[in-house]
C-alpha positions in Angstrom: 3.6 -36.8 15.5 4.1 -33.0 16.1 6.9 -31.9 18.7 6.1 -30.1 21.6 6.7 -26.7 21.0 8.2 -26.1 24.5 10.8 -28.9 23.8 11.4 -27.8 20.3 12.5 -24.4 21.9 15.1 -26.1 24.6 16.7 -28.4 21.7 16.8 -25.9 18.7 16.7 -22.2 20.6 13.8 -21.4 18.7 10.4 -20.3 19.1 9.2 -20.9 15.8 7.2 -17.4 16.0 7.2 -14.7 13.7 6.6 -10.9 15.5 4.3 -8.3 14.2 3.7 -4.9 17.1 0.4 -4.2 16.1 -0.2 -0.3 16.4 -3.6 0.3 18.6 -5.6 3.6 19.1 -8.4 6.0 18.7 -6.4 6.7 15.1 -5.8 3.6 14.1 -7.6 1.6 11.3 -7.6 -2.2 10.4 -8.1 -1.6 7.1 -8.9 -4.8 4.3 -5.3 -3.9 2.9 -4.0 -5.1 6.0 -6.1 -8.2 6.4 -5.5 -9.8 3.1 -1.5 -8.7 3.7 -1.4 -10.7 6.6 -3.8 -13.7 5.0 -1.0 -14.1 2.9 1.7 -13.8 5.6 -0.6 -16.0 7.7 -0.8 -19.3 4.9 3.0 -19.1 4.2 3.4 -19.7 8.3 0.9 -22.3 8.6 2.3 -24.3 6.1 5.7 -24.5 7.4 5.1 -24.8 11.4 5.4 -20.8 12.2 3.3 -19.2 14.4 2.6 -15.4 14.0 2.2 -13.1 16.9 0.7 -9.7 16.8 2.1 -7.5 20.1 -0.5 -4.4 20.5 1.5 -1.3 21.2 0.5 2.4 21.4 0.7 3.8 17.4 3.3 6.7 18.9 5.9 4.4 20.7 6.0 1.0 19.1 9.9 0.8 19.6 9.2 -0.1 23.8 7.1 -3.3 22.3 10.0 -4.3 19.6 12.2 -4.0 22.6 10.2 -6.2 25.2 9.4 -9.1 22.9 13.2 -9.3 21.3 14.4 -9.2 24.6 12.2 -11.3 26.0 13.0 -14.1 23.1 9.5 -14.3 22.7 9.8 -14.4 18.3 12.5 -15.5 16.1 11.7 -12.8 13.1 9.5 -9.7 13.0 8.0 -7.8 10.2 7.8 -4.1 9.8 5.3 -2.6 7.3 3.3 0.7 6.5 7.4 2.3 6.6 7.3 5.8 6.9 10.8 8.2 6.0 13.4 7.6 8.2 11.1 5.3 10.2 11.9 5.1 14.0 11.2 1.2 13.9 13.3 0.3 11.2 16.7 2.1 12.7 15.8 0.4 15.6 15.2 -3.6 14.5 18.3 -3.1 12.9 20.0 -2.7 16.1 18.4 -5.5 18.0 20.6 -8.3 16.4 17.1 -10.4 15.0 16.1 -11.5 11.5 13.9 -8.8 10.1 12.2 -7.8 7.2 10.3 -4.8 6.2 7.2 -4.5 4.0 7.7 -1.3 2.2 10.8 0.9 2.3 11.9 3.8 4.7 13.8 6.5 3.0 16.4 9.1 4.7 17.9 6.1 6.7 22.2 5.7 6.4 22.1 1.9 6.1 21.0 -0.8 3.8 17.9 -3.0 5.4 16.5 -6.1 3.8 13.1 -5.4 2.4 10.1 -6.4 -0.6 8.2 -3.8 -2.1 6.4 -2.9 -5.0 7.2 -0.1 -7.5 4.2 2.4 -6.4 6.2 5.1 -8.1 6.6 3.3 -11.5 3.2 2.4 -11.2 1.5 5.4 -10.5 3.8 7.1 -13.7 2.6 4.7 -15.6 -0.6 5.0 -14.7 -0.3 8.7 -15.0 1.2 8.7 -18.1 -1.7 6.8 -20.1 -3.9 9.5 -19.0 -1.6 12.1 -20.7 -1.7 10.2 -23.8 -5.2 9.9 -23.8 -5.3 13.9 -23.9 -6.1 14.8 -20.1 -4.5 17.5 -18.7 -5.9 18.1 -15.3 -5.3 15.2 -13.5 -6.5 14.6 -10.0 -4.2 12.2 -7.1 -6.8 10.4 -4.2 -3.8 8.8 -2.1 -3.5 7.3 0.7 -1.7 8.6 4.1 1.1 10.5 2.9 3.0 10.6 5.9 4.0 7.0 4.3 6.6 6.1 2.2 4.0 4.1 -0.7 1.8 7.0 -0.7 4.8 9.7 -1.0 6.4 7.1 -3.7 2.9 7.4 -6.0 2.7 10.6 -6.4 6.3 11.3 -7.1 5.0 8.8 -10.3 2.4 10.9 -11.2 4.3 14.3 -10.2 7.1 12.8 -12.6 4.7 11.7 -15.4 3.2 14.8 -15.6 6.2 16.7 -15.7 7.4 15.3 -18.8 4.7 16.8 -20.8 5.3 20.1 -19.4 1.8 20.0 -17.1 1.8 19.5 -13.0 -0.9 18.2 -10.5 -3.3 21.7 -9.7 -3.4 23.1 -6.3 -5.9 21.1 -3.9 -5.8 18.3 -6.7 -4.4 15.7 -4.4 -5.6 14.3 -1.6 -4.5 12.2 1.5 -7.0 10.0 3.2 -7.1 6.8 4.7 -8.0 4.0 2.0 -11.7 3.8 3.1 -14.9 4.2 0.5 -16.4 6.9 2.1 -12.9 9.1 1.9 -12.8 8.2 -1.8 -16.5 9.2 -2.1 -16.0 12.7 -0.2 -12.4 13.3 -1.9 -14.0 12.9 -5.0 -16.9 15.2 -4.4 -14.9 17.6 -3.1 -12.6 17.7 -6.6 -15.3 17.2 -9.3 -17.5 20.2 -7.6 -14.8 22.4 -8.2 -14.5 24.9 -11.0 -11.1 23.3 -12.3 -12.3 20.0 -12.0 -10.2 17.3 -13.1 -10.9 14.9 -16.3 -9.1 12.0 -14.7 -8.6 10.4 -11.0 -6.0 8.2 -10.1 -6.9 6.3 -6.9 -4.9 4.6 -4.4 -7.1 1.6 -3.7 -9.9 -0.1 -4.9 -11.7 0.2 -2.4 -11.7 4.5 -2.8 -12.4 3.9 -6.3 -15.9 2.6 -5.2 -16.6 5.9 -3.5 -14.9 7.6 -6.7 -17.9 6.1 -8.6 -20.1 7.0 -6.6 -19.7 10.5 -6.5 -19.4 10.7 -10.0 -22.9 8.6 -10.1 -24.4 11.3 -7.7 -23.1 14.0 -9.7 -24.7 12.7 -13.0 -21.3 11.8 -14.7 -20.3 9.5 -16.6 -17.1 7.0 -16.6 -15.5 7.1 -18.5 -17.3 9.9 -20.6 -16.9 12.1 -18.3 -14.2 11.4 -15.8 -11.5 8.4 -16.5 -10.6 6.5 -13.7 -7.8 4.2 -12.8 -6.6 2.6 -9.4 -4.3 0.5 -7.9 -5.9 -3.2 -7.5 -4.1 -5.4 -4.8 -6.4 -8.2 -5.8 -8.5 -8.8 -3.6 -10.8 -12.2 -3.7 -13.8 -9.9 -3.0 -13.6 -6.7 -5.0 -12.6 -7.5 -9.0 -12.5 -4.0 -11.2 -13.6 -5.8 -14.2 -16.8 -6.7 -11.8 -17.4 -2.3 -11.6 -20.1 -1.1 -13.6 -17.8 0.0 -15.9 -14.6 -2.0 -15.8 -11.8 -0.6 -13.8 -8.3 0.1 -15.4 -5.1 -0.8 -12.8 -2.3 -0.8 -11.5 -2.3 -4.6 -10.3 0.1 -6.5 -7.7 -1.1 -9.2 -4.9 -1.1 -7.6 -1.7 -1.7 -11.4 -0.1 1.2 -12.6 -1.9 3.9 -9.8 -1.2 2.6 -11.3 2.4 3.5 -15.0 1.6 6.9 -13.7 0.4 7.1 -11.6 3.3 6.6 -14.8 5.6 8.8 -16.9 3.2 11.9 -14.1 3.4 11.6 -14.2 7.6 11.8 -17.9 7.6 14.7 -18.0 5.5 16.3 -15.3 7.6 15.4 -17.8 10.8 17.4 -20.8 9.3 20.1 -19.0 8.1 19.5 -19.5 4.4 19.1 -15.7 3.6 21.6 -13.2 5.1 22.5 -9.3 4.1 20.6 -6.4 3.4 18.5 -7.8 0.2 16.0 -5.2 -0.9 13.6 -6.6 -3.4 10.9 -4.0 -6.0 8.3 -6.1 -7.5 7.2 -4.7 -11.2 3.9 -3.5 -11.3 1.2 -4.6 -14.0 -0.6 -1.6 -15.8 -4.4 -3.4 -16.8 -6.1 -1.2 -19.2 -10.1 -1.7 -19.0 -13.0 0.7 -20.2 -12.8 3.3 -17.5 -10.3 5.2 -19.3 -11.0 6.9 -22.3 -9.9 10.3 -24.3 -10.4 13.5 -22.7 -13.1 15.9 -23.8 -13.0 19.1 -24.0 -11.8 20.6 -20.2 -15.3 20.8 -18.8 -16.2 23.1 -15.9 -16.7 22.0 -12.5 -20.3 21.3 -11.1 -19.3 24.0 -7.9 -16.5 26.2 -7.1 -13.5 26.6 -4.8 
């Protein structure tokens, strides 16, 4: 037996939906990150009866969508994510008197807002800071969009890392790119052509790091030999880093599950069983495999800038 959802909603007031608004446009990329995020959120709702619905909306106003499907009762929860500084979206949710979470965290706002995250900038120190040790001293960032908070978050890491041994990230050594191979590839061309070339690369995503070692294949170096590498692995099914040619060192959290907990927060927030402005950082696991290794001596770049 399985009630009929339009009944359910007369007895109990409830849809038994979860809201997502779904930025569309010419600039706009589905990107894998997203996919297995929302694999995750998607299992944790099957399993317990919610439905998810995905609301497209123009990338530049998504706040007019929020406002139609809240008003329209059309959800019981929604889910922010990709939060930039004082993010327009998250000020307004807030407001809108429904149960709400956030994937990520929005700085600059003047309230508290319930959220899960991971700690990209302990991570990316961390990260950072075992290439120091190892001897490197130019150091390279390939991030992702840095118009968001995660991306802004890792390099304050590395910034911070670096710091504490007196050295700092070189002009034009960090770059801001969508999460794609072919941006890791071309970032990484770009930096290990130049005459101040950097000895180490941390990488915001897996995925880039494929491109990273591809450019470094097409360059004739080696890894780690030549250039140490380290990413950030959200663990996908379909891309291991101890599958890479040469194993991958990372910074490791499950993207999918952060979207089960997600799912898991919102329902509790629909029955009542969670309440307040809860902020939750997940740790972040540091994997050390053989694509790091001891700097040689500052080599010269195979082009200049």
């Amino acid at each position: 037996y399985r009630p009929n959802p339009s009944a359910r909603r007369l007895a109990t007031g409830k849809t038994g939906m979860i809201g997502y608004v779904l930025p569309t446009g010419t600039t706009v990329d589905i990107d894998p990150h997203f996919v297995e995020f929302l694999s995750g959120l998607g299992d944790y709702a099957r399993s317990h009866e919610l439905d998810l619905v995905l609301s497209p909306a123009d990338a530049d106003d998504q706040e007019t969508t929020y406002r139609r499907i809240v008003a329209n009762r059309q959800v019981d929860a929604v889910y922010v994510s990709s939060p930039r500084p004082a993010d327009r979206r998250v000020a307004l949710v807030s407001t809108l008197g429904i149960p709400f979470i956030v994937h990520g965290r929005s700085e600059g706002l003047d309230f508290d807002y319930p959220y899960t995250d991971i700690d990209n900038e302990g991570a990316f120190h961390e990260a950072a800071r075992l290439l120091v040790q190892l001897g490197h001293r130019r150091l390279a960032l390939i991030n992702g969009d840095d118009r968001e908070t995660f991306a802004i978050h890792r390099e304050r890491g590395v910034r911070r890392a670096l710091a504490a041994s007196g050295l700092a990230l070189g002009e034009g050594h960090v770059c801001s790119l969508a999460m794609t191979e072919e941006n890791g590839y071309r970032a990484a061309r770009r930096l290990l052509e130049r005459s101040d070339a950097p000895t180490a690369i941390a990488c915001s995503s897996l995925i880039m790091a494929l491109g990273v070692v591809r450019a470094a294949r097409d360059l004739g170096l080696t890894i780690p030999g030549d250039l140490s590498l380290i990413a950030h692995d959200d663990v996908f099914p379909w891309l291991k880093p101890e599958n890479f040619s040469v194993p991958l060192s990372t910074t490791r959290s499950s993207i999918r599950l952060a979207g089960a907990r997600v799912a898991e927060r919102l329902a509790a927030r629909i029955s009542g069983l969670e309440e307040g402005a809860r902020g939750e950082v997940w740790p972040v696991d540091l994997v050390v495999r053989g694509s790091v290794a001891g700097a040689r001596a500052q080599r010269t770049g195979f082009g200049s800038t």
